[in-house]
N, C-alpha and C positions, 0 to 999 in steps of 0.2 A: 504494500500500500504506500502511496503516498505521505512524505510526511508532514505536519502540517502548516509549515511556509511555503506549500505550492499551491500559487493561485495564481489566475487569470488576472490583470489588473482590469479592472471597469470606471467609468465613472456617470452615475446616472444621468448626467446631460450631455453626456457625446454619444457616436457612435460604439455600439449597434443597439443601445440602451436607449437614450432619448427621450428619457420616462418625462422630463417636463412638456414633451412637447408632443411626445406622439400620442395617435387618438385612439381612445378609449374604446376596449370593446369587452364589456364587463355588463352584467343585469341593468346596471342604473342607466346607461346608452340607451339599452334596448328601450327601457321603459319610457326615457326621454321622447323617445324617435314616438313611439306610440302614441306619447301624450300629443305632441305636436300636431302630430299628423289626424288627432281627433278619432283614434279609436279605442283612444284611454281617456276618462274623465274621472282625477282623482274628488273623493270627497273631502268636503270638511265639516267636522263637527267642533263642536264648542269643548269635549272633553277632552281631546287629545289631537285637535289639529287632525292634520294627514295622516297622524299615523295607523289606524285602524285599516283605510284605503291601501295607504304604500304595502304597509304587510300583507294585504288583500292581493294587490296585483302581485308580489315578485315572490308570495308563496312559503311566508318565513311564518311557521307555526307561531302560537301565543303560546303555548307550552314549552318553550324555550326560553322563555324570561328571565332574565338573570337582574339581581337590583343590586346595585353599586353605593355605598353612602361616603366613600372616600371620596374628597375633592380633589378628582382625577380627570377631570374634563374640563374642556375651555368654556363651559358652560358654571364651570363651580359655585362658581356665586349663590348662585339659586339649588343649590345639589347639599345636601345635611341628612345626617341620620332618621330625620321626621318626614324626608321628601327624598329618598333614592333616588336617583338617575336609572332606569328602565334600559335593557340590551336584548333583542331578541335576533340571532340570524337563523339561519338553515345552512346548504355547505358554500354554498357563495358569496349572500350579503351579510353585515351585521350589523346593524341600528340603533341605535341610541334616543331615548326620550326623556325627556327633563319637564315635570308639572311649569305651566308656565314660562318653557322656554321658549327661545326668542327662533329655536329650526331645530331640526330632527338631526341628529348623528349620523353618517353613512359612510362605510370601508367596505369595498366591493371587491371580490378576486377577479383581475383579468389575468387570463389562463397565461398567457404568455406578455407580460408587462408587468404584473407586480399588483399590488394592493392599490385602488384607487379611493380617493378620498374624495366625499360630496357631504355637501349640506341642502337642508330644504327647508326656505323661509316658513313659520307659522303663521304664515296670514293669508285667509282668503282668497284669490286671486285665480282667474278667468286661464291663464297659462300660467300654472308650476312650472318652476324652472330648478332644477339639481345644479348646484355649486359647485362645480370641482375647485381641488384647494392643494395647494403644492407643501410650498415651502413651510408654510403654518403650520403642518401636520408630522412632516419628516423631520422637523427636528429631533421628537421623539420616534414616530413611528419610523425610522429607516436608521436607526441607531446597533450599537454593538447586540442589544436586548431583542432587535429582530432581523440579526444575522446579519445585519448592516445594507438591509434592502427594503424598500416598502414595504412593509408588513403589519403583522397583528402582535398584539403586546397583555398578555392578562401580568398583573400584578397583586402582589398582598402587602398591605402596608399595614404600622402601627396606627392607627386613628383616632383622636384624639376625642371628646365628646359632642365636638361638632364638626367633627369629620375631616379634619385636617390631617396630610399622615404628619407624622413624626419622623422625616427624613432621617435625623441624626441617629435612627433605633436602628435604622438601614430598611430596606424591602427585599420582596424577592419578586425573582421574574417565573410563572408556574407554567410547567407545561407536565405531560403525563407522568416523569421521573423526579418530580418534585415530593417531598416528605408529607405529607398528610400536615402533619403537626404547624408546616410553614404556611398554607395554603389559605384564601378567602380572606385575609386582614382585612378590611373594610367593607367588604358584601354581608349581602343575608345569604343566609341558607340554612334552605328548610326541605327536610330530608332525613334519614336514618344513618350512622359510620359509626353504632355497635360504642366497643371502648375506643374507636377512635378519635381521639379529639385534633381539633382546628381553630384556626383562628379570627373563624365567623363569627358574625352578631354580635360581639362584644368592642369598647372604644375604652381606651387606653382609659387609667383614673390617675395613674402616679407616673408622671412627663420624666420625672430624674429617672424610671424604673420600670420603660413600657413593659421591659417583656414580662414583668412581673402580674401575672393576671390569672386567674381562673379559666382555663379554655372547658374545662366539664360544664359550666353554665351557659357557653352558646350551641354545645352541640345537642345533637340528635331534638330538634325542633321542628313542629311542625306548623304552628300557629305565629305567622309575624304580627299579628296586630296588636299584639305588648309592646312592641316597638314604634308602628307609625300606622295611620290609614292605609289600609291596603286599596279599599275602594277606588279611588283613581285609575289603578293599576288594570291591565289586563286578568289577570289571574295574581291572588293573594301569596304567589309564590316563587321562591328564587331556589329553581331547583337543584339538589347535590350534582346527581347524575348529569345535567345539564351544564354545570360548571365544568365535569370531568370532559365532559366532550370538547367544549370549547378549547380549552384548555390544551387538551390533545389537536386540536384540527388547527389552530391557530400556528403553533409553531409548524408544524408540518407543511403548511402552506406555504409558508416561512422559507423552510427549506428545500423545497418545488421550486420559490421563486431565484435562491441562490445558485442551486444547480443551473438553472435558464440561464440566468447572467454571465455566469463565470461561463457555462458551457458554450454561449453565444460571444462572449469575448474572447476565447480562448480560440475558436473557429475563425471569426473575423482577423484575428489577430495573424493568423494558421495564414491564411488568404494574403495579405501585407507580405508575409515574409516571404512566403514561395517567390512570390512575383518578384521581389525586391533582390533576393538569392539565385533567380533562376533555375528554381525547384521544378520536378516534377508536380503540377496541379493537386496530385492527391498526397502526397508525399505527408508524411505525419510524423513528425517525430517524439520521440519519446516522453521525454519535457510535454506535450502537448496534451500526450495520452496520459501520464502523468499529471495532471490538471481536471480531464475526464473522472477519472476512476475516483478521486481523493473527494470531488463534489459529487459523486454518484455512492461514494462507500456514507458519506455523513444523512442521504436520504433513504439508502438499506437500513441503518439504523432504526434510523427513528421509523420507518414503516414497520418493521420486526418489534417494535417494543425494546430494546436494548437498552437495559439501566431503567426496565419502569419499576416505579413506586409499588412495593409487594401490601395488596391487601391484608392485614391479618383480622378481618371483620368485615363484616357483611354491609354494602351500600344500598340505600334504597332510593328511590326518591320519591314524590307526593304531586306531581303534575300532571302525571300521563304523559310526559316529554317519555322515558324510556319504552314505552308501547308506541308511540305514533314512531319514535325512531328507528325501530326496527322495523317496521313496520315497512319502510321504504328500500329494505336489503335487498340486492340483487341476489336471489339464489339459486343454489345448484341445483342439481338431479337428487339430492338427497334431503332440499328444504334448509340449506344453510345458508349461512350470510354471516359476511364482514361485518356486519351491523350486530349481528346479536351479542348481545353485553351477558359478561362472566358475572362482575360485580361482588365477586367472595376472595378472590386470591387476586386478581387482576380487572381490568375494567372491561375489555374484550373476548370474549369465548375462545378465537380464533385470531391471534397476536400477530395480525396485520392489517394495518390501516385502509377502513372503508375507498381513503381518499386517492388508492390506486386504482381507482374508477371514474377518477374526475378529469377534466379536458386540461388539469394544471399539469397532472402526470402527462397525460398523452403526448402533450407538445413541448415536451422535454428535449434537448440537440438529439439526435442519432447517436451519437457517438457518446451522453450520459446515459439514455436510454439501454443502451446495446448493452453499458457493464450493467446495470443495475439488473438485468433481469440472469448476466451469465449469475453475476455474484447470488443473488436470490438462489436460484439452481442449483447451486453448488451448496449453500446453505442449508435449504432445505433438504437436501440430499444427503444432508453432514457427510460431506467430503472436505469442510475445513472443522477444527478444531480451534475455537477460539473462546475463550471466557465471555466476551459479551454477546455472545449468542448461546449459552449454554442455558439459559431459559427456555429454548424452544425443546421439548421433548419430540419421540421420535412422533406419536400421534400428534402433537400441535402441525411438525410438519410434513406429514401426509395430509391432515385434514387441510392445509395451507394451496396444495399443490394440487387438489385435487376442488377445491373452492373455485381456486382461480382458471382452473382449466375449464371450466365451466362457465366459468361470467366475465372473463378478461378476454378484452379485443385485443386485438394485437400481439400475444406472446409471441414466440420467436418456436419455430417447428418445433426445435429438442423440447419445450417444454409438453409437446405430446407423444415423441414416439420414442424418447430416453426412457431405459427400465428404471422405475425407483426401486430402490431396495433398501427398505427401512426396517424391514423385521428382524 
């Protein structure tokens, strides 16, 4: 494998990148174009603005509700422990609602570009118009915390009792390999995790001595209205299960879009130098390949689960987000799916990411593509022997291999007429 100073240099306003400039083709486009063109007419109501409609058209359940009380949004002013900031996505948008705010939150994946960032004014008006927003957004969202590309960012902060975090306690950035015990600082969540505790529902009391707190009294809750009006809200609830997903799909995304870049500067780059050396066209050198593999070995990872969070207690959640989400699993000949959740020792039944189904994966370079699935192969085949894939046993990867043979476009032939032999 590569080691870890090989990389593609990039820079998101040159070529082949151009993320300030080039256009968008992500849900909120599509929906734009519709609205225009008058075969969309979003609603507005008095309780929550657009957002009922927008959820409405681009298909992002209300069962996914996550509510946030840390002042974590350029909205914060108006965001407190008594009045949550509201997140709902599905696997492409994520949305943001604030009681009284002044527009709707919007991060959108476009498959091959990176995270797009929109706003949508709360007021009335004859043509809705979606805000894309650059540099206002990437300071944080295209930081080292999301792999240093447009992207998605959950965090847990210390929070104070009106919701400020306590920087100086430190945060953390969560994604599926994160500790239970560091997770949710400033969210609600309402939900079952057994003797697991976290650091939901509760806001710092003693500033010299955040971490000094009780985590037993926010967990396993099902009822927020001890803490604020829920009525507002779409649904009274900010589900466990729902955190875990985001959580998971956000970095992952993450790391979809770092492979694109570096893979697509490392080719572009590939193209300069032939021409400039008077190479053979196809000619690849090593260094090159070397760049492929090392951005394709970091999204094997995290699609295997490598280094995830080991449940030792049972997760539940309280929305009906975990039924409607399986709900939309692509399955096999046997009734399985990437989607269906373990929830007792890990968060997935089958420890690989639903999101090698998505159009982020698809239009991944050739040349990231090609290793990810030899290395997959070989993995699941256990013909390597390496400690952070020793999670997967020989049934996780047969049932892995015989999943995706069934609902994955694209493999590559060996993936159907190689003998497995895992018994």
């Amino acid at each position: 494998l590569a080691p870890s100073n090989v990389y593609s240099q990039f820079s998101l306003d040159e070529e082949p990148i151009n993320y300030y400039d080039v256009e968008p083709n992500d849900p909120i486009t599509d929906l734009q174009k519709k609205i225009d063109s008058g075969k969309v007419k979003l609603e507005f109501n008095e309780k929550n603005g657009y957002l009922t409609s927008v959820l409405k058209e681009l298909k992002i359940p209300k069962e996914s509700q996550l509510l946030v009380f840390s002042k974590t949004s350029f909205q914060l002013p108006k965001i407190n422990p008594s009045k949550p900031r509201a997140v709902y996505f599905n696997d492409e948008v994520y949305m943001g609602w604030v009681q009284y705010g002044d527009v709707l939150e919007i991060s959108a994946n476009d498959p091959l570009n990176g995270t797009m960032f929109y706003s949508l004014d709360q007021e009335e008006t004859e043509s809705p118009k979606f805000l894309r927003h650059t540099d206002r957004c990437t300071i944080c969202h295209a930081s080292s915390r999301t792999e240093r590309v447009p992207g998605h960012l959950v965090r847990s902060v210390f929070p104070d009792k009106k919701g400020n975090p306590l920087f100086k306690a430190g945060t953390f950035s969560i994604d599926h390999r994160s500790p239970i015990k560091n997770r949710w600082g400033g969210w609600y969540v309402s939900g079952h995790s057994g003797k697991q505790t976290h650091m939901g529902n509760m806001t710092i009391k003693n500033k010299r001595k955040p971490e000094e707190f009780n985590p037993e009294e926010g967990a396993n809750l099902t009822d927020l209205s001890r803490f604020f009006d829920t009525s507002p809200y779409m649904t009274p609830y900010s589900d466990i299960v729902s955190l875990m997903v985001v959580e998971h799909q956000g970095r992952m995304q993450n790391l979809f879009t770092r492979a694109n870049f570096h893979g697509r500067s490392a080719l572009y780059q590939e193209k300069v130098l032939n021409k400039a050396l008077k190479r053979e066209k196809n000619y690849r050198s090593e260094t090159t390949q070397r760049q492929f593999n090392h951005v394709g070995e970091k999204v094997v990872e995290y699609l295997l689960f490598s280094d995830e969070e080991k449940l030792t207690d049972k997760i539940s959640g309280v929305s009906g987000f975990t039924e409607m989400f399986q709900k939309k699993g692509i399955k096999d000949k046997k009734g399985r799916s990437l989607r269906d959740f373990d929830l007792e020792k890990r968060i997935f039944k089958y420890p690989c990411s639903y999101l090698i189904h998505s159009e982020a994966f698809d239009v991944l370079p050739e040349p990231v593509k090609k290793y990810i699935f030899k290395r997959m192969w070989d993995i699941l085949n256990q013909k390597v022997d390496e400690k952070k894939y020793a999670h997967l046993s020989k049934e996780d990867c047969q049932n892995i291999i015989e999943i995706l043979r069934d609902t994955k476009k694209g493999l590559p032939d060996y993936w159907q007429i190689e003998a497995v032999s895992l018994k």
